[in-house]
Structures are given as structure tokens and as C-alpha cells.
N, C-alpha and C positions, 0 to 999 in steps of 0.2 A: 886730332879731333877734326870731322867734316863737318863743312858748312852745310844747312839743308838744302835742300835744292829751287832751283829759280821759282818753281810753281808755288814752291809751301813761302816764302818767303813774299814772293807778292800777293798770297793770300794774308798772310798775316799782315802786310802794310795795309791792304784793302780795308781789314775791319777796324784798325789804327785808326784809318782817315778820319771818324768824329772825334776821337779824342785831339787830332792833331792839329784839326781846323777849330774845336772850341779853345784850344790854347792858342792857338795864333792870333784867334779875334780879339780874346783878354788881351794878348800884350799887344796886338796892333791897333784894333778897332778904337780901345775906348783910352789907347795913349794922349788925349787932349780933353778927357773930361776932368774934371771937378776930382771925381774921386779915385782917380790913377794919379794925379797930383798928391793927393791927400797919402796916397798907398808910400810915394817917391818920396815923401816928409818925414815916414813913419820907417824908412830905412831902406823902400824897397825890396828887393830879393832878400838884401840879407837879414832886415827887421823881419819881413813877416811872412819870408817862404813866398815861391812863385805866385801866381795870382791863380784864381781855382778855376772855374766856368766863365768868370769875366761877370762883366757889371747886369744886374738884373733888377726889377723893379718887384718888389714884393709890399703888400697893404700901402700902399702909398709910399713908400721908402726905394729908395735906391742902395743899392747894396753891391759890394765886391769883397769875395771870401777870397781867402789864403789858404794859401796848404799847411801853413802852424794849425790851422782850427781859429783864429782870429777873422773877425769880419768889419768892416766899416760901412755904420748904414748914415741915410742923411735925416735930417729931423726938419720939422715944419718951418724952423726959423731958419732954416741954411747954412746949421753946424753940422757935426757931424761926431758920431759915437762908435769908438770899437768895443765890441764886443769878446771876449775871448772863448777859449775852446768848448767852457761850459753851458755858455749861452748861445752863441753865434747858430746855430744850427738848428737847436732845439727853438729858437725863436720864428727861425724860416721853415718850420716844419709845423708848431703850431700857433702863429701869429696873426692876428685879424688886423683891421683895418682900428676895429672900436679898442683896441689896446693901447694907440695911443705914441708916441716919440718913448724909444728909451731911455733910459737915464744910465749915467757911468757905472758900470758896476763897482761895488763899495764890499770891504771886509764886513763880516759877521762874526760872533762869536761859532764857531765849526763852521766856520766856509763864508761863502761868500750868495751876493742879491744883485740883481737888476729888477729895476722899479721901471713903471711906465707912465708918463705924464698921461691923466686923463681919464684912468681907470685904476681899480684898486689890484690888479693882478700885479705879483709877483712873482721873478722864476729866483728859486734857490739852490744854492750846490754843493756839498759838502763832498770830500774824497771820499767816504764811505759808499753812499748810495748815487752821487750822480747828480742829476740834474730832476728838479721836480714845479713844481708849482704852486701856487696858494691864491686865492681871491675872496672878497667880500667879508662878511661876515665871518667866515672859518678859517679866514686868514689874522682878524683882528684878534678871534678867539686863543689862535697859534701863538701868535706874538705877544699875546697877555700873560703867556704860560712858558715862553722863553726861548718859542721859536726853535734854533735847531737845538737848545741845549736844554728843551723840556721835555717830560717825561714821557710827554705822546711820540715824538720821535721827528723821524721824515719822512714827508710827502713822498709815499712810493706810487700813487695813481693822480690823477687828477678829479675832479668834482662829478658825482655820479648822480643825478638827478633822485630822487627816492620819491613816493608818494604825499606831497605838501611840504618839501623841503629837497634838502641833498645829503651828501653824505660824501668821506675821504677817509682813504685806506692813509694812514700812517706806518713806519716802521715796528712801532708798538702799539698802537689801538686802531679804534675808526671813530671820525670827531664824524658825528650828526648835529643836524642844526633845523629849526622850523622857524618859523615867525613868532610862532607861540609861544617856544621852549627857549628859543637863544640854544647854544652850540653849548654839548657835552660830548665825551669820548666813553666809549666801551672797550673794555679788555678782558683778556681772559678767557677764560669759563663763560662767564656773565656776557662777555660779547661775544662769543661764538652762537651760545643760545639765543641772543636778542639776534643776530642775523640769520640766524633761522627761519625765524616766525617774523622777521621785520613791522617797520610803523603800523604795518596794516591791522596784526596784532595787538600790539600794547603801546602805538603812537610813539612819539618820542622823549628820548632820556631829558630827565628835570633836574637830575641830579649827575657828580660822577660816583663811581664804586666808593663804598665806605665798607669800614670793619661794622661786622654783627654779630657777637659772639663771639663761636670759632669758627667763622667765616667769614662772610662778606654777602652784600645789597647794593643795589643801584634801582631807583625809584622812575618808572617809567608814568606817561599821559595816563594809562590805562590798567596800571598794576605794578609788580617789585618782581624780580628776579635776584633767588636767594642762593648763596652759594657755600656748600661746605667740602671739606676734601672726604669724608663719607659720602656723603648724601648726592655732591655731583649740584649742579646749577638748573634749578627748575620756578616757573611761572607762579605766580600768584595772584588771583585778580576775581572783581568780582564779590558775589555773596559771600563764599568762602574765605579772600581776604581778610574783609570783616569781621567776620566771627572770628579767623583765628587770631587777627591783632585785641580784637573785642578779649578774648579768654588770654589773654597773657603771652600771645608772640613764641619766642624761641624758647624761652623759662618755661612754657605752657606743655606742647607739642613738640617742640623743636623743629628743626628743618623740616621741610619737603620733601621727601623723598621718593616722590612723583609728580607728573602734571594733571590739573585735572582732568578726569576722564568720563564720557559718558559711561553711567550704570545700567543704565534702559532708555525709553526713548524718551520720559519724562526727568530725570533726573539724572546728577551725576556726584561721584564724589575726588576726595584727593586725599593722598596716605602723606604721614608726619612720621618722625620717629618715634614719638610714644599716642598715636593714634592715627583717626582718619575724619574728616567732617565731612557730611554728607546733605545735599539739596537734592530738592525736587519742585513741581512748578508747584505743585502742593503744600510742600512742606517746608522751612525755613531751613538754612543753614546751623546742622545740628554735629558737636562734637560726638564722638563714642572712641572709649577708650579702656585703660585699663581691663580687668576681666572679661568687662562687657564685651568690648570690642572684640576678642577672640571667641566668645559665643555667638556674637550676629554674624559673625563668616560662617557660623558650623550650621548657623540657620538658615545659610543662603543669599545674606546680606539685602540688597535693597530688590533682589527679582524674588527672595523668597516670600516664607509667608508672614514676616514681619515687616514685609516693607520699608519705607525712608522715617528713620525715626523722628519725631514731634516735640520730642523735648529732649533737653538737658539729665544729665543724670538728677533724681532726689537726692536731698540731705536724707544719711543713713537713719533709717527709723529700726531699732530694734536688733543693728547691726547688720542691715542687710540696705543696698543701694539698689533703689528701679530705675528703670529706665524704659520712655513710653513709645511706642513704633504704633505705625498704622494698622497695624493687624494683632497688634498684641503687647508684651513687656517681655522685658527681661530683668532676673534678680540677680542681686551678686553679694554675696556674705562674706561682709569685710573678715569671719572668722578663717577665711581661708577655704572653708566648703564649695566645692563648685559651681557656675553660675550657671543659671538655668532661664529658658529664653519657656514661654506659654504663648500659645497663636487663639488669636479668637475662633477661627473653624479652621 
């Protein structure tokens, strides 16, 4: 085997030299401070690996990292706390000044926490996911719910500011929080779609997911998002709301199975499994279903010439159900005979 030659070899010391001079300085420079003593107590070399960059000063803290992943920072009163591999770094990467002295890290149920005197942030770490973080309100909402061992998961992002509140990705959901609302999580379906159309749409969750049927709901500021494994996770809010909780919910229509959509430029409606409700700025929030409902499509629905329908269906006179639209009716013969839609002109 040959050695490389004089030129490659004092190139390669030349680009060495910062690494060589910030090791030299850690072990020479800062051999008679406070916390190269503290480093010598702790075992030195062989407790906690050579010393990394040497001592530096971060948020008010003094600090000297290891090459374990271990660090010793100092604290207000002139003690001092190691940190280990989970936190040490992640602290000097996103640490402020208003966070405060840290406190010893301590076991959790799945992993482990460092607290900070002074503010309510938390970094947390589990072998699974790593190191993450929690603060304020959606931290106290986390820990009421069990922390790393509840159902929302772990802190995989940190806190994303949202319109009149914030919001955090966890492993299984994303917990939302307002002044208003207090902190709720979405999952699923149901949170895919709420981050769709976010607060700005239907403000924030009041509730979490519950069973509804043979699906599931989650109640927002501004309306429900409904969800079945046919029908898929869709919006509800508004006039139409209304009426369809008003005529009897999922027993009634059942699911969603669309979102409201404009009809024209006055009105709009929304499809159910066994019908559709339809408004206008005119006309109230009107079910059509049954028969009927399949005749006011062949009419053309709300641009034809019947228009956004005005009422509800009649109790059957004679064996036949109307139904009254802006331009006309439709009949429907509960004997099974076809229904039949009449336009004023």
C-alpha cells in the first residue's frame, strides 16, 4: 500500500486545521472553567466522550457538549444540568432565552421529558419517534389524555400558528386549540377533510370524533363533518344543516354524500343517500326525495323550469304526494304510477 503524496496529504491537514484548533481550544482553553471541572466530575473522557466544540454560551446558558450526545448547560442559580442525547441538541437548535433554566430529565410512561423553569414548554422522547415538543394549552390538553401513551400519539411537528389559534401534527391526529374552543384532535377521514378547508371554513373542533350510525362526526364552530366508509367524509353547515337535523339526521337522508354545491348563482344544494335538500336566496331549505327527487333531475333540477322547490312534500291526498317548486309541482302516485313534474309556462 502507498502513502499519498506530500501535496494531497498537506491538503488534507490544511482543511483539518478548524477541526483541530476547535478541539484544542475545548481541551485547552476552557481547562479552568467551572464547567470543564464539572465535565472532570462526570468522568471526563471516559464518562462522556471527548468534549465536542468546547464551551459556548447559548440563551443565557453556558454550555459544553460531548461526543456521547450528552451536554452540561448552567442554570440561573449556578448549578448546572446534563442533558442527554435526546435533548442536548435539540435544545441548542431550538432554544430561546424565554424558555427558561432546564430541569433534570425524568422517565415517562414511553420515554422520557425535560421541563423548563419558567415557561410551560416541554421537549419529549420516546425510542419510536425521537425527540419532539409540547407547550401551553395543547400541552396541558396532551397530558390530560396521557401524554405519550394516548391515543393522539407524538408530537411529530412543533406548534403551527392557524387563523385565531394553532394547531400540532401528532403521530395519529392533529390536536387544534382557540380561546373559544379549548384544544380538540382530528383524525382520519374527518381530519383530512377539516385540513382541507381549515378554521377559516368551519372555525374550530368543539368536540372529538364520535360514532354516528355506521360512521362517524366531529362537530365544528361552524357546522359537522360526517363520515361513512360509502359515502367518504363530507361538510355540513348552514341552512341545509338545519333542515336535515330538523327532518330526522341519518334515520332521515342518511349520510352526505357530497358537499354543498352551488346550483345557480342564487342557490345551492347538497346530495344524502336517499335524497337532496335544496336553497336559494328565495326559497328556504327544501328536502326532495323519494320519486320526486328522481323526476326534478329529468326536469332539470333547480336551472329548470321548476326551479328551487318552496315546500316540503304534501300528506298523500287521494294516493298521490305534491310537491310545490317555483315554477310549478310535481306529483307522485304512491300507487307505483310514474311521477309527473307540470311547469307554470
Amino acid at each position: 500500500m502507498t502513502s499519498s503524496p506530500p501535496r494531497v496529504r498537506a491538503r488534507r491537514l490544511y482543511a483539518a486545521l478548524p477541526t483541530i484548533r476547535a478541539k484544542v481550544a475545548a481541551q485547552v482553553l476552557f481547562t479552568d472553567s467551572d464547567l470543564y471541572a464539572r465535565y472532570q466530575l462526570l468522568g471526563g473522557r471516559a464518562g462522556m466522550g471527548e468534549i465536542g466544540m468546547g464551551e459556548a454560551t447559548l440563551f443565557g446558558h453556558r454550555h459544553l457538549g460531548y461526543a456521547s450526545g450528552w451536554g452540561t448547560w448552567t442554570r440561573a442559580d449556578g448549578s448546572f444540568v446534563e442533558l442527554g442525547p435526546g435533548f442536548d441538541r435539540v435544545f441548542a437548535a431550538w432554544g430561546a432565552a424565554t424558555w427558561g433554566d432546564p430541569t433534570p430529565e425524568r422517565a415517562i410512561l414511553g420515554g422520557a421529558s425535560v421541563g423548563f423553569i419558567g415557561s410551560s414548554v416541554l421537549l419529549v422522547w420516546s425510542p419510536n419517534f425521537g425527540t419532539g415538543m409540547v407547550v401551553g394549552a395543547v400541552r396541558a390538553y396532551w397530558e390530560s389524555k396521557g401524554a405519550l401513551r394516548s391515543w393522539i400519539g407524538f408530537p411529530v411537528e412543533r406548534e403551527i400558528l392557524q387563523p385565531g389559534g394553532v394547531s400540532q401534527q401528532y403521530s395519529v391526529g392533529r390536536v387544534w386549540w382557540s380561546p373559544a374552543t379549548g384544544a380538540f384532535t382530528t383524525v382520519g377521514a374527518i381530519g383530512g377533510r377539516y385540513a382541507a378547508v381549515g378554521p377559516s371554513v368551519l372555525g374550530y373542533p368543539q368536540s372529538e370524533e364520535g360514532a354516528a350510525g355506521a360512521g362517524a362526526r366531529q362537530q365544528f364552530q361552524q357546522g359537522w363533518i360526517y363520515w361513512s366508509n360509502p359515502t367518504g367524509a363530507h361538510l355540513l353547515s348552514g341552512q341545509i344543516l338545519t333542515r336535515w337535523q330538523a327532518g330526522g339526521g341519518l334515520q332521515w337522508l342518511g349520510f352526505p354524500t357530497s358537499e354543498e354545491q352551488r346550483t345557480s348563482s342564487s342557490g345551492s344544494g347538497q346530495d344524502f343517500e336517499r335524497g337532496s335538500i335544496f336553497r336559494s336566496d328565495a326559497t328556504p331549505a327544501v328536502p326532495i326525495y323519494r320519486g320526486i327527487h328522481a323526476i326534478y333531475a329529468q326536469a332539470g333540477g333547480p336551472t329548470g323550469c321548476l326551479g328551487y322547490p318552496v315546500s316540503g312534500e304534501t300528506a298523500a291526498t287521494a294516493g298521490v304526494v305534491t310537491q310545490r317548486f317555483q315554477g310549478g309541482t310535481i306529483t307522485f302516485p304512491l300507487t307505483g304510477a310514474p311521477a309527473q313534474f307540470l311547469c307554470h309556462s
